[in-house]
VEXVO-71863 format. One line per field, with one value per residue: x, y, z of N, C-alpha, C in turn; residue number from 1; residue in one letter; chain. Coordinates in steps of 0.05 Angstrom, whole numbers, padded with zeros to 5 digits. Example, Ala and Ser with C-alpha at 12.3 -4.5 7.8 and 13.67 -1.06 7.14 Angstrom:
# VEXVO-71863
n_xx <- [00264;00257]
n_yy <- [-00114;-00045]
n_zz <- [00156;00142]
ca_xx <- [00246;00273]
ca_yy <- [-00090;-00021]
ca_zz <- [00156;00143]
c_xx <- [00264;00258]
c_yy <- [-00066;00001]
c_zz <- [00156;00157]
seq <- [1;2]
type <- [A;S]
mol <- [A;A]
# end
This chain:
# VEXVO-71863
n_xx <- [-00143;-00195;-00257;-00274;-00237;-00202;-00232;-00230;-00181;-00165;-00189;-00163;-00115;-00127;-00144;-00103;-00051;-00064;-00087;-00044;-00014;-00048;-00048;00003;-00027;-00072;-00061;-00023;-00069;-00109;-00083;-00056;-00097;-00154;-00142;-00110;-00154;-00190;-00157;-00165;-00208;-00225;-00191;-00216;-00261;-00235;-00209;-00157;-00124;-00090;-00018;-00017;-00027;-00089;-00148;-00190;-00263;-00303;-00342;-00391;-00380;-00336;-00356;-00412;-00394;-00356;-00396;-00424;-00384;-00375;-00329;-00312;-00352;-00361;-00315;-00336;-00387;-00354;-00322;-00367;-00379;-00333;-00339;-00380;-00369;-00326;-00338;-00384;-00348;-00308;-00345;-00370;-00329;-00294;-00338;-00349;-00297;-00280;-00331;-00312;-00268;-00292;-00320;-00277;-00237;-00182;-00115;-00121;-00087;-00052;-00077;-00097;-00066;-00048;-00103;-00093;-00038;-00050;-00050;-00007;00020;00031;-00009;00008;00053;00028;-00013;00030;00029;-00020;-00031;-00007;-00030;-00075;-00068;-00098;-00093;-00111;-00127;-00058;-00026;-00038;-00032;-00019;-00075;-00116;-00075;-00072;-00126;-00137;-00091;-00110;-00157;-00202;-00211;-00256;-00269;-00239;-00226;-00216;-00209;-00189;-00189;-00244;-00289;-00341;-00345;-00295;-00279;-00302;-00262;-00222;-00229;-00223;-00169;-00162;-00203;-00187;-00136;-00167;-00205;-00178;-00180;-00224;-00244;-00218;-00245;-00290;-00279;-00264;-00313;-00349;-00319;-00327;-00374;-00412;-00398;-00434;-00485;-00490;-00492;-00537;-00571;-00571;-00585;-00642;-00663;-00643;-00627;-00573;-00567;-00614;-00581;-00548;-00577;-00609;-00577;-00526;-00512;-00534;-00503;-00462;-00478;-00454;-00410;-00402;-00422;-00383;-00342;-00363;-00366;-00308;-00292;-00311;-00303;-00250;-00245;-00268;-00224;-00185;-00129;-00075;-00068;-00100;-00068;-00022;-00049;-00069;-00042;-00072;-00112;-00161;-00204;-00217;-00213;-00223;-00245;-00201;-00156;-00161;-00154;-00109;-00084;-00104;-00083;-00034;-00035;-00037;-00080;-00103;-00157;-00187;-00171;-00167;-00230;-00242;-00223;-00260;-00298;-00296;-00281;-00323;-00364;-00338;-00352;-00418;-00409;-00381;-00397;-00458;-00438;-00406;-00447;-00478;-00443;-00434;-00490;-00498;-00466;-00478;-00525;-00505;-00488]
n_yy <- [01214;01190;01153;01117;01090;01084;01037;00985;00979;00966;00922;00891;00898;00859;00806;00795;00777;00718;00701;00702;00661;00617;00610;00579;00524;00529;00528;00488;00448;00452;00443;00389;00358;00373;00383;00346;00300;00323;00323;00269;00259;00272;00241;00193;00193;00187;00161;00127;00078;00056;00062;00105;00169;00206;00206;00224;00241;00197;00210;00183;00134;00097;00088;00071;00016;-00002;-00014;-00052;-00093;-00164;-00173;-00125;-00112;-00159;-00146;-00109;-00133;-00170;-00126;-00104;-00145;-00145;-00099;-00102;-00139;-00114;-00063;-00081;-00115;-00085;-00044;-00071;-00092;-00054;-00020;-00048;-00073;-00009;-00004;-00041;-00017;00023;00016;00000;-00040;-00084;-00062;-00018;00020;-00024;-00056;-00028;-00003;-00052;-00064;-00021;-00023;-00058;-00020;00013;-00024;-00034;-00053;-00080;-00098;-00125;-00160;-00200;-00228;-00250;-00276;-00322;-00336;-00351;-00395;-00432;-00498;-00552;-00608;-00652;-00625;-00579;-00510;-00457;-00423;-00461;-00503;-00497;-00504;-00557;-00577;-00572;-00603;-00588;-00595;-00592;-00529;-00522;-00484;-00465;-00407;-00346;-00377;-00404;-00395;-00368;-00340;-00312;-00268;-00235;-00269;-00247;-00197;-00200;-00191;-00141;-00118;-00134;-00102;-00052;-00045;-00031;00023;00047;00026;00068;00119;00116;00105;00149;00181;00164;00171;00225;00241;00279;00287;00302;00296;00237;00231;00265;00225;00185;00198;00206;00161;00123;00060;00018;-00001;00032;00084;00078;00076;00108;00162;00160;00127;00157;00206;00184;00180;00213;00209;00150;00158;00186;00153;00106;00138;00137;00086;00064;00089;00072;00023;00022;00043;-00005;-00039;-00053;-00096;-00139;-00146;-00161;-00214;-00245;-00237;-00201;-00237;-00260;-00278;-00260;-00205;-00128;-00066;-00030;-00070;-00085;-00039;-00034;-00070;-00068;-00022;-00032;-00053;-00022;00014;00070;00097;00062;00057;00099;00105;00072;00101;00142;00117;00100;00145;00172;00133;00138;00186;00191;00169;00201;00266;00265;00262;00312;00343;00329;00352;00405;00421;00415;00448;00493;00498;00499;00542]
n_zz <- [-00100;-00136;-00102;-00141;-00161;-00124;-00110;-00140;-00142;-00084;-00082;-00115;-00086;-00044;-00064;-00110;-00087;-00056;-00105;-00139;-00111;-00118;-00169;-00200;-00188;-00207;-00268;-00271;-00259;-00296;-00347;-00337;-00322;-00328;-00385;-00413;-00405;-00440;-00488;-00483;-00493;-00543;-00578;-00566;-00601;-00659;-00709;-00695;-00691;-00699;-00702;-00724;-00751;-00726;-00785;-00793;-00764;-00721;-00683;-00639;-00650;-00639;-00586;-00592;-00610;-00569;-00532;-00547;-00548;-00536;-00504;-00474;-00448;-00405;-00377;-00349;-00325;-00285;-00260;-00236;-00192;-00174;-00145;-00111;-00073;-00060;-00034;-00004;00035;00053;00077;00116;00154;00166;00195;00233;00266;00273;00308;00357;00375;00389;00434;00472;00475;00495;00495;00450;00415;00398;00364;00328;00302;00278;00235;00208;00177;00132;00093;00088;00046;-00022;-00076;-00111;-00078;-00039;-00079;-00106;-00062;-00037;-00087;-00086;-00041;-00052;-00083;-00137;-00138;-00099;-00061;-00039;-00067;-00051;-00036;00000;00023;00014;00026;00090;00097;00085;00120;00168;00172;00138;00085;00056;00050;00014;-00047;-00114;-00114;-00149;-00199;-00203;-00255;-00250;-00194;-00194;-00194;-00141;-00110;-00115;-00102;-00039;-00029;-00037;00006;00050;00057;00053;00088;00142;00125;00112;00169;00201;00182;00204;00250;00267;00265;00307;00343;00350;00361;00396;00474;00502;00477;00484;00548;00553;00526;00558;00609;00588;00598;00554;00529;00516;00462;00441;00440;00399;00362;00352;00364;00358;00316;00275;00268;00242;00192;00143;00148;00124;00075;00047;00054;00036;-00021;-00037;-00034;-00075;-00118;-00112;-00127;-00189;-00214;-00202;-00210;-00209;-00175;-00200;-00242;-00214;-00188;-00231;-00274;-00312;-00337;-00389;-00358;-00315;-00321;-00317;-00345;-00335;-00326;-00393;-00420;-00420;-00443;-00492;-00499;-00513;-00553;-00593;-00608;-00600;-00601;-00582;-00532;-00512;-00504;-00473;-00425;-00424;-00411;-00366;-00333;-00329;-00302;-00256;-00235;-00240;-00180;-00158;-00166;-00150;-00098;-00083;-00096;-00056;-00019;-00016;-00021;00034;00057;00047;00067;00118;00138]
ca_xx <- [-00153;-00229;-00273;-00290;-00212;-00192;-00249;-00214;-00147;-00167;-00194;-00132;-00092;-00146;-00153;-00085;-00030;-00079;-00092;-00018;-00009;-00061;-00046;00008;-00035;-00099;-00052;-00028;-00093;-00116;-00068;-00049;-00111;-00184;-00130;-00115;-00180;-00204;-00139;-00175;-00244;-00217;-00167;-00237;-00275;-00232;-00208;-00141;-00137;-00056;00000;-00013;-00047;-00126;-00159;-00230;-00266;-00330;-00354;-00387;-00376;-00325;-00374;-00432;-00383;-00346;-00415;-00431;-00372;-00375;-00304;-00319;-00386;-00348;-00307;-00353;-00393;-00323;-00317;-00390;-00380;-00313;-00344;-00397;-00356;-00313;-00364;-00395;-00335;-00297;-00362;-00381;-00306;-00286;-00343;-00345;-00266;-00288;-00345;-00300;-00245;-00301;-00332;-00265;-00221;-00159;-00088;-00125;-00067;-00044;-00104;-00115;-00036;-00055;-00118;-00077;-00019;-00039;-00054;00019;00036;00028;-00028;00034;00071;00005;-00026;00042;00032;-00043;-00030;00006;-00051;-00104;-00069;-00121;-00092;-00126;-00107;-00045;-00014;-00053;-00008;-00031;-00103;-00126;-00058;-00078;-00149;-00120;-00078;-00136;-00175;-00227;-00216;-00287;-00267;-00219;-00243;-00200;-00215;-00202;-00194;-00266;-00306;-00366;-00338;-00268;-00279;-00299;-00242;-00194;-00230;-00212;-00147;-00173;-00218;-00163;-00118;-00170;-00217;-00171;-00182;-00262;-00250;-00199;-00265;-00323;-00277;-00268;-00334;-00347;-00299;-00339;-00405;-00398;-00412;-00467;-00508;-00490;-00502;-00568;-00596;-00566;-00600;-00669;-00659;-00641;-00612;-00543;-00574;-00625;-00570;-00530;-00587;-00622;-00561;-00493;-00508;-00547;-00485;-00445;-00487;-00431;-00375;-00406;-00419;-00348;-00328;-00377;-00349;-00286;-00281;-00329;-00281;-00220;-00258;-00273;-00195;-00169;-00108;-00047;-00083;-00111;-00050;00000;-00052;-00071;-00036;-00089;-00126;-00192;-00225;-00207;-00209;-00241;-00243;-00172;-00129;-00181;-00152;-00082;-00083;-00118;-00064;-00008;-00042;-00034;-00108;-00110;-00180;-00207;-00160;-00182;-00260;-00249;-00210;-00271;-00328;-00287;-00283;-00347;-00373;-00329;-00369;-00428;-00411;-00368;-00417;-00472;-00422;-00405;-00470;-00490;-00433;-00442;-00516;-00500;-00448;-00501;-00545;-00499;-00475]
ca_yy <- [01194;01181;01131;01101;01085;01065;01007;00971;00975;00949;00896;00880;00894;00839;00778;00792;00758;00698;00696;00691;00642;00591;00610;00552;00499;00530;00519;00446;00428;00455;00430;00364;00344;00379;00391;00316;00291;00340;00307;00232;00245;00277;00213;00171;00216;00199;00130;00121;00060;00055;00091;00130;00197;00202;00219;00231;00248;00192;00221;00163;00104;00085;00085;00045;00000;-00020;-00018;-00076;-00109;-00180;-00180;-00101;-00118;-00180;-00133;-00092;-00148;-00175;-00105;-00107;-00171;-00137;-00072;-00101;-00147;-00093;-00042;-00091;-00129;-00065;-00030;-00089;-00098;-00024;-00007;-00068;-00059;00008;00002;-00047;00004;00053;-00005;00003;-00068;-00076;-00059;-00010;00019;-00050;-00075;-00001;-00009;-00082;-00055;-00005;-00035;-00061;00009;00015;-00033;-00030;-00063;-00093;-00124;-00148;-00180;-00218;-00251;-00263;-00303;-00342;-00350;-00358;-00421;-00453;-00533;-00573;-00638;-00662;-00604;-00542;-00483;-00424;-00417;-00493;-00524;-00488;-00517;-00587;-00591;-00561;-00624;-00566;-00596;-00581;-00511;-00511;-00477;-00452;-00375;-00337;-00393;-00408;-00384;-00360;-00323;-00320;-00234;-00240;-00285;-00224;-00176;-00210;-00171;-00111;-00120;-00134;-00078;-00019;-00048;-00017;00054;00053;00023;00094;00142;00103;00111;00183;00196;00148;00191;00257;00249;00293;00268;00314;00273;00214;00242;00271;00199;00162;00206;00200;00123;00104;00031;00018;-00005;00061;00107;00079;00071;00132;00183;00162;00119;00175;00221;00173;00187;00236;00197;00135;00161;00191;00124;00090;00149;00137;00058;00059;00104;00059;-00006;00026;00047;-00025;-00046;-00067;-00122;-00159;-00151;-00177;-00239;-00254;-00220;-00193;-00262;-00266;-00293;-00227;-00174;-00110;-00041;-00026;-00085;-00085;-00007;-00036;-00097;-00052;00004;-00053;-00061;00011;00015;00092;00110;00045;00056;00123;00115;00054;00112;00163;00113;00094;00171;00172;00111;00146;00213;00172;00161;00221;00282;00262;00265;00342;00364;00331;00368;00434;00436;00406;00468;00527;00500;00505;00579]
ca_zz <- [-00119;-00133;-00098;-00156;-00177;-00108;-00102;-00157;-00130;-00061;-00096;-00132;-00071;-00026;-00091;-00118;-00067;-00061;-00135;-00150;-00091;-00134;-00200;-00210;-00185;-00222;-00286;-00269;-00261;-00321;-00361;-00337;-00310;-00355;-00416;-00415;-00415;-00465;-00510;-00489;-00494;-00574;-00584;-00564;-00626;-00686;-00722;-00692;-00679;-00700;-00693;-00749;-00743;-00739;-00814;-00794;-00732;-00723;-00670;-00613;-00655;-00622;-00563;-00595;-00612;-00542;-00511;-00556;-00552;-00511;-00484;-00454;-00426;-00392;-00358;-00341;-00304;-00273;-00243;-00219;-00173;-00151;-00132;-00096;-00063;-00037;-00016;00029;00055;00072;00090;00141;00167;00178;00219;00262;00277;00288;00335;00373;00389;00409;00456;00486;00476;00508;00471;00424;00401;00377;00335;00306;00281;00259;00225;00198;00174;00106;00072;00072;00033;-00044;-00085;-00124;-00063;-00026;-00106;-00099;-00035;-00044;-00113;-00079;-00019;-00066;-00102;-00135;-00125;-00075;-00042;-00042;-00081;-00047;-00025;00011;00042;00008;00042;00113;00100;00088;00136;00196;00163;00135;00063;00037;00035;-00009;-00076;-00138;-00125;-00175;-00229;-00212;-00270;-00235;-00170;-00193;-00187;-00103;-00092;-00119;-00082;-00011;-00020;-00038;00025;00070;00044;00057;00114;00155;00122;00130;00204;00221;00183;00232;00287;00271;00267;00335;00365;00347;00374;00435;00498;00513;00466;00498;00566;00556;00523;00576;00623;00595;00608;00529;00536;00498;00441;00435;00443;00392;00339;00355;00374;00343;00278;00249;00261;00228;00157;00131;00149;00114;00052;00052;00065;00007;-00052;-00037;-00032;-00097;-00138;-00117;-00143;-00214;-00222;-00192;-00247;-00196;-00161;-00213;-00256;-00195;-00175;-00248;-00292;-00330;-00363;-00393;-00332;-00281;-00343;-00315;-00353;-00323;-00347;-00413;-00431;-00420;-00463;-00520;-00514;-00516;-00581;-00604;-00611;-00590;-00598;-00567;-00505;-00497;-00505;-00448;-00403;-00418;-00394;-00339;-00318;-00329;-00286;-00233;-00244;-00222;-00155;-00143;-00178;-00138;-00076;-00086;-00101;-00028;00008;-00023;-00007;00066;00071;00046;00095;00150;00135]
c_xx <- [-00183;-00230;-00274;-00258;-00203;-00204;-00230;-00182;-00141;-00170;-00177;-00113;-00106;-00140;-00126;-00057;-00056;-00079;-00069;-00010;-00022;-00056;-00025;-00006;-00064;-00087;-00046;-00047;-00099;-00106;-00065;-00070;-00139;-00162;-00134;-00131;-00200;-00186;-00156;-00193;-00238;-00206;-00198;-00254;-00260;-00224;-00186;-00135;-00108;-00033;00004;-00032;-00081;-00124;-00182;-00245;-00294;-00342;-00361;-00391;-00367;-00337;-00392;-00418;-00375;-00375;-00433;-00416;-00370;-00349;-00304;-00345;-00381;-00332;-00319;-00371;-00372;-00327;-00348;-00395;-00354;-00317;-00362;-00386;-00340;-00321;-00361;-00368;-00315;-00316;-00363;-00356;-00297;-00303;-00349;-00322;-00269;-00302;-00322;-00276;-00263;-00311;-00305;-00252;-00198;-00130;-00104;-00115;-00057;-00063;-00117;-00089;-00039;-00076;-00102;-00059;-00020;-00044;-00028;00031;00021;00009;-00008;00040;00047;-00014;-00003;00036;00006;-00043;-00017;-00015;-00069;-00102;-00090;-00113;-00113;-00118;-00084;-00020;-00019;-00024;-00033;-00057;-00114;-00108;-00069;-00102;-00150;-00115;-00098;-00157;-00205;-00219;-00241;-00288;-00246;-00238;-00217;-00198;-00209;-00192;-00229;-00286;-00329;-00359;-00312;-00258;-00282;-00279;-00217;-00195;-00231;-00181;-00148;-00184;-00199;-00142;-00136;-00192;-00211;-00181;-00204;-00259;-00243;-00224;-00291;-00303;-00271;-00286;-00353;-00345;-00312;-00358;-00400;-00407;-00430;-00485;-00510;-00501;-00530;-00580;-00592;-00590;-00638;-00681;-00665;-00622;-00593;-00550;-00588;-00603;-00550;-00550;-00604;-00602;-00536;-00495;-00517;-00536;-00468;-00449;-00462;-00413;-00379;-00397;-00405;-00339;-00338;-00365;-00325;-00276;-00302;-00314;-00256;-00229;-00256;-00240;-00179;-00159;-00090;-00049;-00082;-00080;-00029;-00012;-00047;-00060;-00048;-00110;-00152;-00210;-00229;-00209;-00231;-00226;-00214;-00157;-00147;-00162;-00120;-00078;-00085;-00091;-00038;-00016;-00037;-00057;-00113;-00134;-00201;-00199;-00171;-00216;-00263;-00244;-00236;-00293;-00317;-00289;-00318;-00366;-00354;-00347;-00394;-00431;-00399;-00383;-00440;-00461;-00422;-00420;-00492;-00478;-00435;-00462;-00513;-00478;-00456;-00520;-00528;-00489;-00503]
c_yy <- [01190;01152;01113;01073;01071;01039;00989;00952;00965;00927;00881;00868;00863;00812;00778;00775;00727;00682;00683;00671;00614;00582;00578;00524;00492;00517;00492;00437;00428;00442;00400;00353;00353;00375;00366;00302;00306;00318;00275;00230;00254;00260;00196;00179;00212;00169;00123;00098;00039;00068;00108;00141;00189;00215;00223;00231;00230;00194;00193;00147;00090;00068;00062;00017;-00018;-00022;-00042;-00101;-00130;-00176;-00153;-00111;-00140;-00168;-00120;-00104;-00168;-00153;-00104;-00126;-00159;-00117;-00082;-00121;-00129;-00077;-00054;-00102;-00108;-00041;-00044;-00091;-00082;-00011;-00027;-00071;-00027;00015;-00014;-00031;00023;00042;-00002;-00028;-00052;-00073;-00047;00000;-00003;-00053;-00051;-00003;-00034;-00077;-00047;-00005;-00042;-00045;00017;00005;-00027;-00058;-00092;-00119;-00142;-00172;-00198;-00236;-00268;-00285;-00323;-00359;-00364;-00376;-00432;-00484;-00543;-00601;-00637;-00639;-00586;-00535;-00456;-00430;-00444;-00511;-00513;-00511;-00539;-00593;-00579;-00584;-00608;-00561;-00591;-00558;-00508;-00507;-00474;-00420;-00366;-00359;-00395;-00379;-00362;-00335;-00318;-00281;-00233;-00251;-00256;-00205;-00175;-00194;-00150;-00106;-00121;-00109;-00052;-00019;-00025;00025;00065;00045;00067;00123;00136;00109;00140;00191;00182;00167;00220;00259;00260;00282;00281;00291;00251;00215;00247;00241;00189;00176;00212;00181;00104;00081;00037;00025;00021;00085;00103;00085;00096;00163;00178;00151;00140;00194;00202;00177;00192;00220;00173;00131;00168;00168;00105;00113;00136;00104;00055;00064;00090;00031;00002;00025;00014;-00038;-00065;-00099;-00137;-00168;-00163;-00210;-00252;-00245;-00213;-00212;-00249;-00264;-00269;-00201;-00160;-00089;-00031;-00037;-00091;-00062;-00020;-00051;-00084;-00029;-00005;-00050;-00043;00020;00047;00099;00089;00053;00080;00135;00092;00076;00133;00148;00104;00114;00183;00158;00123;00178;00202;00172;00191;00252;00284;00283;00299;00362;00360;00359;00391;00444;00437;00440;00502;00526;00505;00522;00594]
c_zz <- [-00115;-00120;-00118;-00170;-00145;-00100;-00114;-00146;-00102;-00057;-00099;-00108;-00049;-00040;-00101;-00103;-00064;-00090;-00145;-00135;-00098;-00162;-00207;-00208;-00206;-00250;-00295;-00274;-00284;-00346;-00368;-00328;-00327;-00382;-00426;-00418;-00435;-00488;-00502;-00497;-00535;-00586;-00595;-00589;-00662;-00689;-00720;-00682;-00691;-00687;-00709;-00742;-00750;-00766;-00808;-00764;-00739;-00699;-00639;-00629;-00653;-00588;-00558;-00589;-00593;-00531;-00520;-00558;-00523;-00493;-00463;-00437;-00408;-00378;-00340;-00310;-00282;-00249;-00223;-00200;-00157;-00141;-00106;-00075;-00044;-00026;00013;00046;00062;00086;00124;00155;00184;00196;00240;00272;00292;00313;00350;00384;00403;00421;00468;00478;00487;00484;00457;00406;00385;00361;00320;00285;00263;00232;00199;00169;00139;00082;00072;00059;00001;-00055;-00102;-00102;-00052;-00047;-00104;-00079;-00037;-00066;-00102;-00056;-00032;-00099;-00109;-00134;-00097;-00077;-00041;-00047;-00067;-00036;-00007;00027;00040;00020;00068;00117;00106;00114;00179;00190;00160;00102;00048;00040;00024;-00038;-00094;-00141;-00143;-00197;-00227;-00233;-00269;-00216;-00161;-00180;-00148;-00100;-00089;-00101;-00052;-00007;-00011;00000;00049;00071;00056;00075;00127;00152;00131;00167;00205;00213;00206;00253;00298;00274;00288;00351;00356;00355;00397;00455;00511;00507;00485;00524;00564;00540;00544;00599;00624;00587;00579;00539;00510;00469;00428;00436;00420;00360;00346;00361;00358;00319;00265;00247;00246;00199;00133;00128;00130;00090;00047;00038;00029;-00017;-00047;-00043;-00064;-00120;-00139;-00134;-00176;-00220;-00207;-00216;-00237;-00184;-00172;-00233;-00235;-00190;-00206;-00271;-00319;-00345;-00367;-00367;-00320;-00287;-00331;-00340;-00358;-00353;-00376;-00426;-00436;-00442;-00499;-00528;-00526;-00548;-00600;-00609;-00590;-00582;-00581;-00544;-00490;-00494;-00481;-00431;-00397;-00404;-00365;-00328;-00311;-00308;-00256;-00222;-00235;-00195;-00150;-00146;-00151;-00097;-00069;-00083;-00070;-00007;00004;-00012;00026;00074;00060;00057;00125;00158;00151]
seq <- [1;2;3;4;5;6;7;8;9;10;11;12;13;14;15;16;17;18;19;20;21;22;23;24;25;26;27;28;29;30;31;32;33;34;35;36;37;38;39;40;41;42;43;44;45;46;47;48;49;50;51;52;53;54;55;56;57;58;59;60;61;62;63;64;65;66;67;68;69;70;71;72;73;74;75;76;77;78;79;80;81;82;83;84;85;86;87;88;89;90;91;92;93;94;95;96;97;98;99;100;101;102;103;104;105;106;107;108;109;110;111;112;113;114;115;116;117;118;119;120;121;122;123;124;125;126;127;128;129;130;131;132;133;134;135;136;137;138;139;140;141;142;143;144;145;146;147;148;149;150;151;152;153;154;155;156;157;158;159;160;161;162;163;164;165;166;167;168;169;170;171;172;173;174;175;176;177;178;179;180;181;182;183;184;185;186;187;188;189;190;191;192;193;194;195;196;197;198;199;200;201;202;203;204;205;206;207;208;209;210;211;212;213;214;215;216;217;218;219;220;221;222;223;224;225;226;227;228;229;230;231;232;233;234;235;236;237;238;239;240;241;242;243;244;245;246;247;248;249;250;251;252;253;254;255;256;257;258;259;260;261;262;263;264;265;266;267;268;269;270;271;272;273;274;275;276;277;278;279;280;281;282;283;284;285;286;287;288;289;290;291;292;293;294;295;296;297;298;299;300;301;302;303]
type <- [X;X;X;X;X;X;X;X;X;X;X;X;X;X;X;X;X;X;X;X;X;X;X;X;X;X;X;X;X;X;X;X;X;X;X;X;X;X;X;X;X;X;X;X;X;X;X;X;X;X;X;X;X;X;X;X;X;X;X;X;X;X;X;X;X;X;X;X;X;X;X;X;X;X;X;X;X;X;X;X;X;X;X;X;X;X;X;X;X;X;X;X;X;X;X;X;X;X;X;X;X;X;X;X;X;X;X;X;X;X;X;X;X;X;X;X;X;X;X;X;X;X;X;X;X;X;X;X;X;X;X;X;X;X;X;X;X;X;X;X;X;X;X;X;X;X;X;X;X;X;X;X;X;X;X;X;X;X;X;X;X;X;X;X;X;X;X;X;X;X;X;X;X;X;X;X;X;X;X;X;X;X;X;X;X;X;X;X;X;X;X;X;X;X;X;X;X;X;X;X;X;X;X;X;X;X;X;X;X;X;X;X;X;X;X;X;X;X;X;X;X;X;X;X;X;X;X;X;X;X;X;X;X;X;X;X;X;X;X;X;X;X;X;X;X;X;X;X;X;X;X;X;X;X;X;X;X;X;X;X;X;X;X;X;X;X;X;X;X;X;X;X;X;X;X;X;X;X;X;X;X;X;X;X;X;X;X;X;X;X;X;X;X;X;X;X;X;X;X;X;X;X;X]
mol <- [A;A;A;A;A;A;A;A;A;A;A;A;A;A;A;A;A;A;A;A;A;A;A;A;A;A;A;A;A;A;A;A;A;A;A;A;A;A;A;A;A;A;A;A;A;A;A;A;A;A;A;A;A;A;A;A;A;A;A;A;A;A;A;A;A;A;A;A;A;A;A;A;A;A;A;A;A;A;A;A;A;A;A;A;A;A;A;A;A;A;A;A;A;A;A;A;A;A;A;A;A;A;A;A;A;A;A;A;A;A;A;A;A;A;A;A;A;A;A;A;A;A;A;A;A;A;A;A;A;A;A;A;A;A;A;A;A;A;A;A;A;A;A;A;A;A;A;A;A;A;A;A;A;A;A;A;A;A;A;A;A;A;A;A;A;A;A;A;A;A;A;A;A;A;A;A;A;A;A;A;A;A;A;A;A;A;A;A;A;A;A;A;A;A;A;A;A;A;A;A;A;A;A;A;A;A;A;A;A;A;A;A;A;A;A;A;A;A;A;A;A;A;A;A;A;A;A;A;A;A;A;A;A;A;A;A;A;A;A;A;A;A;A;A;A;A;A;A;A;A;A;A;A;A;A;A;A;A;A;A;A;A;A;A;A;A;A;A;A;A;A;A;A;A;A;A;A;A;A;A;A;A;A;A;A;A;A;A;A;A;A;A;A;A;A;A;A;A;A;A;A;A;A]
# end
């Protein structure tokens, strides 16, 4: 057989078992996951806006439209008080739980399980219990976090969380916050737990103090793990639906993007529902895009 005929076929025989080893998942994806959003971002493009078939494709006027509309742009800023809310209070939680396990405490097994613990439960069962914490009554009546208050005679905090008008979005995202702390602590303490102890060794040895060894040698390996940490808790904030619909079940007041898409599709309002789902994918694209195009470069520099 020629050279030129067996390259081919070595090829084949090299890329082929692999190839067929991905092919169903390449398909899935394709399908159920780009196909599908090809079919929403086309839904979001035409005047369906029943349950009767589109007649005409208007292109992003559907778009202009929600991006003018008050009750969307009220979500929108809703979700922006609960994002930023959750960032920081599971940014600031998870790595000070963290450092404290890599400072060594005692029982760390226990308070990493405690930590832990409420990423197994469902957004569902834990929005139940919270609505119930985050009664808004006060005096006499309170329940939950405002009766505790009461009865610790630490009545002047009691508030209305989320009924209040203003900062009713932060009160919600105290769940959230509690719920995935834990997850950012277990990436900071993975990436704690990775600095090698050379490093450490050689600062200590050319007489960096605690503090210099931690802000000069291990936070600035932590970078990676961080930002990890920030896509990932940024991308769950945009998609948050279960929560808000278990504390509040969807009102006015608490409406993000999410329960906004739901409410609209209840409606049969096709083409609105699916031009909320494309800027939502979009506003996740955003944070996650960026992300990709770090680790990629960070991993053709380290070839």
């Amino acid at each position: 057989m020629p050279a030129r005929t067996r390259k081919p076929l070595s090829r084949i025989r090299s890329w082929g078992p692999p190839l067929l080893l991905v092919a169903p998942t390449i398909v899935i994806i394709a399908v159920f996951v780009y196909g599908l959003i090809a079919v929403n971002t086309q839904v979001s493009m035409t005047d369906r806006h029943s349950l009767q078939p589109a007649t005409r494709f208007v292109g992003l006027e559907n778009y202009f439209a929600l991006l003018t509309e008050d009750r969307f742009l009220h979500s929108l800023w809703n979700l922006l008080i609960f994002t930023i809310v959750f960032i920081a209070g599971t940014m600031l939680f998870g790595f000070l739980w963290a450092w404290l396990l890599e400072k060594g405490v005692t029982a760390e097994g226990v308070f990493r399980s405690i930590y832990l613990f409420p990423m197994a439960v469902s957004f569902v069962a834990s929005g139940v219990v919270w609505r119930w914490l985050l009664n808004s009554a006060e005096g006499d009546r309170a329940s939950g976090l405002n009766r505790l208050f009461e009865s610790m005679g630490l009545g002047f905090l009691q508030n209305p969380w989320w009924s209040d008008p203003t900062w009713g979005m932060a009160a919600i995202a105290l769940p959230a916050v509690w719920q995935l702390a834990g997850y950012v602590m277990a990436l900071f303490l993975a990436g704690f737990r990775g600095v090698p102890i050379e490093l450490r060794e050689a600062a200590r040895m050319d007489g960096a103090s605690e503090w210099k060894l931690y802000r000069h040698v291990i936070f600035p390996q932590l970078g990676p793990v961080a930002l990890s940490a920030l896509v990932i808790v940024s991308h769950m904030s945009l998609k948050v639906f279960d929560l808000i619909m278990s504390i509040t079940k969807a009102i006015y007041q608490t409406e993000v993007p999410a329960t906004y898409m739901w409410v609209v599709l209840t409606g049969n309002d096709y083409a609105k529902a699916a031009t909320i789902a494309t800027i939502m994918l979009l506003l996740a694209a955003v944070f996650i895009v960026p992300y990709l195009n770090y680790t990629n470069r960070k991993e053709r520099e380290g070839r």
